[in-house]
N, C-alpha and C positions, 0 to 999 in steps of 0.2 A: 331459140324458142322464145315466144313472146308470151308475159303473163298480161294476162288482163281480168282488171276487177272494179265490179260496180259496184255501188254503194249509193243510201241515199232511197232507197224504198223504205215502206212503213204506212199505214193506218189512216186513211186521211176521209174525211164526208166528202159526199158527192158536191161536187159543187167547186170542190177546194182544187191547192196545187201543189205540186211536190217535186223537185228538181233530184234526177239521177246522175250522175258522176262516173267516168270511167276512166278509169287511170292503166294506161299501156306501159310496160314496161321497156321498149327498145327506145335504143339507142336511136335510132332513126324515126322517130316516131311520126315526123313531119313528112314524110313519102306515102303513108299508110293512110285506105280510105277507110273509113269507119263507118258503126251501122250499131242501130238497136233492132232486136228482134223481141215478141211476145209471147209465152204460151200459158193458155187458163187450161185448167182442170178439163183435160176430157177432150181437148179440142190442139190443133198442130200447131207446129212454133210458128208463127206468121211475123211477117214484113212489118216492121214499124217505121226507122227513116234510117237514111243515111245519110251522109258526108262528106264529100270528098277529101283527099290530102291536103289541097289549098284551100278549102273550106267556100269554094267558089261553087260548087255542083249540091244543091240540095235535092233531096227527095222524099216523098211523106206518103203512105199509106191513106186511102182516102178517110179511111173510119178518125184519122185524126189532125190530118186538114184545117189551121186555121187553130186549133187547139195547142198541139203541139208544135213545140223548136227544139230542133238540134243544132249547137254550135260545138265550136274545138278553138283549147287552148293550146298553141303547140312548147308556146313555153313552158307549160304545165304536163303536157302527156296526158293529157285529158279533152276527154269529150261530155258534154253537159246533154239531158234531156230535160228541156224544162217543160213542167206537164200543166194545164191551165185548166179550168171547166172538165174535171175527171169526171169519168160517170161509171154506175157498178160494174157495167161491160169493160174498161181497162184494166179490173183485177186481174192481173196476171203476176207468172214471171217473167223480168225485165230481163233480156240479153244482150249484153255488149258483145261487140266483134270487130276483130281487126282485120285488115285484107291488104294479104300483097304477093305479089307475082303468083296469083293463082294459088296461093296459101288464106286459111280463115284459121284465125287464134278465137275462141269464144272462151268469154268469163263464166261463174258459176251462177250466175243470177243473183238479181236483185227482189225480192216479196214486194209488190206494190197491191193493196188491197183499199178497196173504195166501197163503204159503205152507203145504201141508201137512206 
């Protein structure tokens, strides 16, 4: 079983930025593609970016295109979401996920809330 946990949500004005953190716990961490997901009040967990294992394949949701970055430490077991020019629309909860052989590990969310 693989745990995984984000950290690194919190409070920030529109405008501003705020980096998420997610720390897998395998052993093998460096084979696993990784991915952040979003869900706001009322509305379904949606597609933010992903990652691949060698950190060579990126992918980004168009609503955050040029805003956001996903990278990955593998000596750390960690993946980063650095978030830039937030706006009240990325209030959500933040979801890390791990992926491998057709297995998805998801954390319990991160609160990332963007006032205007």
């Amino acid at each position: 079983q693989v745990q995984v946990v984000e950290s690194g949500g919190g409070l920030v004005q529109s405008g501003g930025s705020l980096r998420l953190s997610c720390a897998a716990s395998a052993r093998t961490f460096g084979v696993y593609d990784m991915g952040w997901f979003r869900q706001a009040p009322g509305m379904e967990r949606e597609f933010v970016a992903a990652i691949s294992w060698s950190g060579g394949t990126l992918d980004y949701a168009d609503s955050v295109k040029g805003r956001f970055t996903i990278s990955r430490d593998n000596t750390k077991n960690t993946v980063y979401l650095q978030m830039s020019s937030l706006k009240p629309e990325d209030t959500a909860i933040y979801y890390c996920y791990a992926d491998r052989s057709k297995s998805r590990y998801w954390g319990q969310g991160t609160q990332v809330t963007v006032s205007s």
